[in-house]
N, C-alpha and C positions, 0 to 999 in steps of 0.2 A: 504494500500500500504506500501511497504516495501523499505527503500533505498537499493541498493544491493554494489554501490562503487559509484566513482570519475572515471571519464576517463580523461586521457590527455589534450583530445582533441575534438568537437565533433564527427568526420571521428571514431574515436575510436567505441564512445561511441554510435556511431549506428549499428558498425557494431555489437558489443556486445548485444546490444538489439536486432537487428535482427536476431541473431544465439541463440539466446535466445528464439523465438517464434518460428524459425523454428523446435526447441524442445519441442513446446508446451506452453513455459511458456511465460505467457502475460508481457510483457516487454516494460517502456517505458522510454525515455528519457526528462531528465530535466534541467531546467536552462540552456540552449542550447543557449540561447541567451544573456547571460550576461555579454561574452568573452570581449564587447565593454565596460562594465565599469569597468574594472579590472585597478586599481589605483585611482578609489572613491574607490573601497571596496576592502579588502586584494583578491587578484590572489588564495588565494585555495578557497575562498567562489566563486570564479567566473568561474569555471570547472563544465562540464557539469555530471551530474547523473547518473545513469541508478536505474532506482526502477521496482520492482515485483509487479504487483496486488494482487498477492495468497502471503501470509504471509509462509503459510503450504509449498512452493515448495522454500525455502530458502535455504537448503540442496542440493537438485538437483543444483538449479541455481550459485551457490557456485560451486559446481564440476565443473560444464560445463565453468562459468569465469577459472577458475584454468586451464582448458584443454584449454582454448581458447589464455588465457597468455603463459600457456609453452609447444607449438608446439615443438615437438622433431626437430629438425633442421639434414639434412642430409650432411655426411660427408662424403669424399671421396678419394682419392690419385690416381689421374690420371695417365698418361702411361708416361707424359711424368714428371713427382715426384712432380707435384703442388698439393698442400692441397689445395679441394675447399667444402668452407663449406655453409650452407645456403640454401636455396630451390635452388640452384643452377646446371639445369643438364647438364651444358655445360664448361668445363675448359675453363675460362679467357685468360691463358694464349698460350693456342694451339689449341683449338676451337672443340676439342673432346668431344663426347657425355659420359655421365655417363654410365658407363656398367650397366647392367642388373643385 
């Protein structure tokens, strides 16, 4: 088994391993549970994992955290001139939809 990173948080760090195996690659998560003793022991030893089974698929699983971190975010300048940025398809401020 291979460590692949740290996550956050655990919400993170599963959803990263589950998009991980939904590509095939056997992905599990670790020290998931030791959020509760962080201050016996330094806060970055107590962040949960994510590790590879397959050493070989390290490369893959690399791209795919990289793809999974920088989600291109959509941008847009509505009708009525609000910048709305973020997965967001609805302007905040005047409740119009994102054009096509």
């Amino acid at each position: 088994m291979l460590r692949l990173t740290q996550a956050p948080n655990l919400a993170i760090a599963t959803l990263w391993a589950d998009a991980l195996a939904v590509e095939g690659i056997s992905a599990s998560v670790q020290r998931q549970y030791l959020a509760g003793v962080a201050g016996q022991l330094p806060p970055d030893q107590c962040l949960p994992e994510v590790w590879i089974e397959h050493p070989m698929q390290e490369a893959r699983a690399r791209t795919l955290l990289h793809d999974l971190q920088h989600v291109p975010q959509h941008r847009w300048l509505c009708t009525c001139g609000e910048l709305v940025e973020g997965g967001f398809e609805q302007c905040w401020n005047c409740g119009a939809l994102m054009p096509p």
